[in-house]
Every structure is written in C-alpha cells, then in structure tokens.
N, C-alpha and C positions, 0 to 999 in steps of 0.2 A: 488548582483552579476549580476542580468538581467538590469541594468543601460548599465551597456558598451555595451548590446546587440540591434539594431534595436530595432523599436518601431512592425516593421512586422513580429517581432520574437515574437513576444505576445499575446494573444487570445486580439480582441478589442471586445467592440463593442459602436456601435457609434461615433469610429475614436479612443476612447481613453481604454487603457489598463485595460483590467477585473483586478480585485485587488478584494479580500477577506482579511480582516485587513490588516493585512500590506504585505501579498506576491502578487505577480504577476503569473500568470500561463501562463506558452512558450505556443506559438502558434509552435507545432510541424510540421507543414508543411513547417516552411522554415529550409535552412541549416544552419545556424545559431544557432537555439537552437538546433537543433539533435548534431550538433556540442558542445555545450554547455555540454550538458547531456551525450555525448559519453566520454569527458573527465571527467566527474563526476565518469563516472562507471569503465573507462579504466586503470584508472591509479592505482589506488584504489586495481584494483585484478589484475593488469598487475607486478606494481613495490611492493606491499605488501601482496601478496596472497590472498586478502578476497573471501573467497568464496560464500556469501548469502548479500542478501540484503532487507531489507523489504521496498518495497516503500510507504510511509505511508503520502500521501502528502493530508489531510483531508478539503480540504477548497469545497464550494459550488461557484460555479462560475454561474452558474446560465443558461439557454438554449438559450437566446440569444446571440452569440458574431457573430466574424465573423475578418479574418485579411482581408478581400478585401471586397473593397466599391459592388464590382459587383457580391455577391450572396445573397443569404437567410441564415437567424440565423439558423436555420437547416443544408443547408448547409457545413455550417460553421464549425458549432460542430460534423458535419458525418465525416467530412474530416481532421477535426484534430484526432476525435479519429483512424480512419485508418491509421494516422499520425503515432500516441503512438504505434498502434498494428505492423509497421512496425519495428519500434523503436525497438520497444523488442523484433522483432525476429533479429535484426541485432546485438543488444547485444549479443542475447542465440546463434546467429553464430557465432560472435566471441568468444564466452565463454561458450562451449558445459556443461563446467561441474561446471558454477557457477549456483545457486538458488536466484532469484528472486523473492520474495513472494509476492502474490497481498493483498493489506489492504481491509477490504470489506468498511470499511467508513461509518457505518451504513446502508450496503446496497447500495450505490450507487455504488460501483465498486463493483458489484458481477455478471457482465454478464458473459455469455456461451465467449464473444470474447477473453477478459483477461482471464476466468478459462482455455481455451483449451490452452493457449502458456504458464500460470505459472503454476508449480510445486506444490505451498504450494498457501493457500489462507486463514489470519487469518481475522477471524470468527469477531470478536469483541475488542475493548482493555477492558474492563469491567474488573475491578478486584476487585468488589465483588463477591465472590467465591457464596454466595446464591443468586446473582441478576444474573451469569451466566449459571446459570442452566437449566430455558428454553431456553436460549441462544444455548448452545451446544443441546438438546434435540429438539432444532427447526433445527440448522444447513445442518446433513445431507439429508433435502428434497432441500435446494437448491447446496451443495455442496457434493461432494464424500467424505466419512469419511477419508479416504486415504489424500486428497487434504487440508482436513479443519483441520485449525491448532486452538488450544483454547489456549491464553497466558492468564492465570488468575494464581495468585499466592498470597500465604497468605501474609501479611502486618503486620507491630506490632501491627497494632489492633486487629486481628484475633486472638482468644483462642486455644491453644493448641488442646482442644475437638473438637473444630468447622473445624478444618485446619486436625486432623485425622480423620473426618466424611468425608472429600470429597476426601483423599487420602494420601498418603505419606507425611510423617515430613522429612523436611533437616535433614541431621546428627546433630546428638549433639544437636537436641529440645525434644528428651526423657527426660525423668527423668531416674536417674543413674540403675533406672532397667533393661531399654531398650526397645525396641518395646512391645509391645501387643503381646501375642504367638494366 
C-alpha cells in the first residue's frame, strides 16, 4: 500500500526506507501519509460505523531514522512521534466518540504521550492465561486500571479447571449441571 506513496512519506534512514520484515513505517510528518491513514480510519467509521480500533502495528524500527538529509536521528524520531500524536488528535476530533486503543508492544508504546490522548491501552497480547498473571499484576504501576485493557482468553488447550481458576467459562462450557454454586 505505501509503494504509491513518496519515498518522504516514510521513516528513512540513511536515504532508504526503515522496513522491519516486510512493512514500511509512514514517516508522519508529511501529508501524504497522514493522508494515507486519515482514509484508513475515515472511511471505515465514517461509511460503516466502526467505533474502536486497536492499533497494534508491533515492528521495532529502531532510533535511528530521519526523512531529511538535514537533522539528527533524534531529531528525527521526536518529530515524527509529535507527528503520530498530532494524528491522533485530529482523528479523536473528527471522531469524538470513536476508541482508539493504544498496543503497548511489549512496552515500547506505553508512554505518558499516547496514554493521555487514548482511551483504552492493551496491556500485552499474551494468551497464556498463567504466563499473564504478572503481566496484569505488574500493569497498573505503569497504566491506570481503568485505561488497561488485559486480552487473554482460554484456547482449546486450556482445561476447563484451569479457564474456571482465572474466571468465567463462555456459555455452554459447563457440564449439564451448570455453573459451580
């Protein structure tokens, strides 16, 4: 999709386009990709209602880039993330009553700039139900319990015992006696 876009629509560094296997990450400072990503989001809850989105884009781009021959890798990456943060308030203005959810990504997207403009902020994808345990039990020191969302959910591997240890069974995974009184 980001082919038909400029090459200065894309985080560089060292003249050619940051890529993490196979994706490209927008350099959000030009109009171009706010462009790009404004119809990604607009159309979606404009012409089909959606109300939520989790943006969960997990690649490591790394701290050097830069779209212009004339600043610092620092620079660089200050100025597109100001980019993104503009971004998303110009979505949540057009769209007061869509949800946005920030991915934390292992921690890398879990600063104070992104928690203060999104709503929801999931915690981990982890769905080992016993490997997310200290997961949520570490959570709220860096997020608000309110804010922090935990998607863990039992799998056909998980035991019946083990999936009513950490909480509720979907309907119809009782046995015909029904829940535990």
């Amino acid at each position: 999709m980001t082919r038909s876009l400029p090459d200065e629509a894309s985080l560089r560094r060292h003249g050619a386009r940051v890529r993490d296997a196979v994706r490209y990450h927008l350099g959000l400072r030009h109009p171009a990709a706010h462009a790009h990503l404004d119809r990604f989001v607009d159309r979606p809850v404009d012409d089909l209602g959606v109300g939520h989105l989790k943006l969960d884009y997990n690649i490591d781009a790394g701290s050097e880039m830069s779209s212009r021959a004339d600043e610092s890798p620092a620079d660089g990456l200050l100025g597109h993330h100001r980019a993104h943060l503009d971004w998303l308030g110009g979505i949540l203005g057009r769209h007061p009553h869509f949800v946005l959810e920030n991915c934390a990504s292992g921690g890398m997207r879990a600063d104070y700039a992104l928690l203060s403009r999104l709503p929801l902020h999931s915690t981990n994808d982890q769905r080992n139900l016993l490997l997310y345990a200290p997961i949520a039990a570490a959570a709220p020191t860096a997020v608000t319990p309110k804010q922090g969302a935990i998607w863990s959910y039992p799998t056909a591997a998980d035991c019946l015992d083990k999936v009513a240890h950490h909480g509720q069974l979907p309907p119809g995974a009782y046995p015909s006696a029904g829940p535990p009184a």
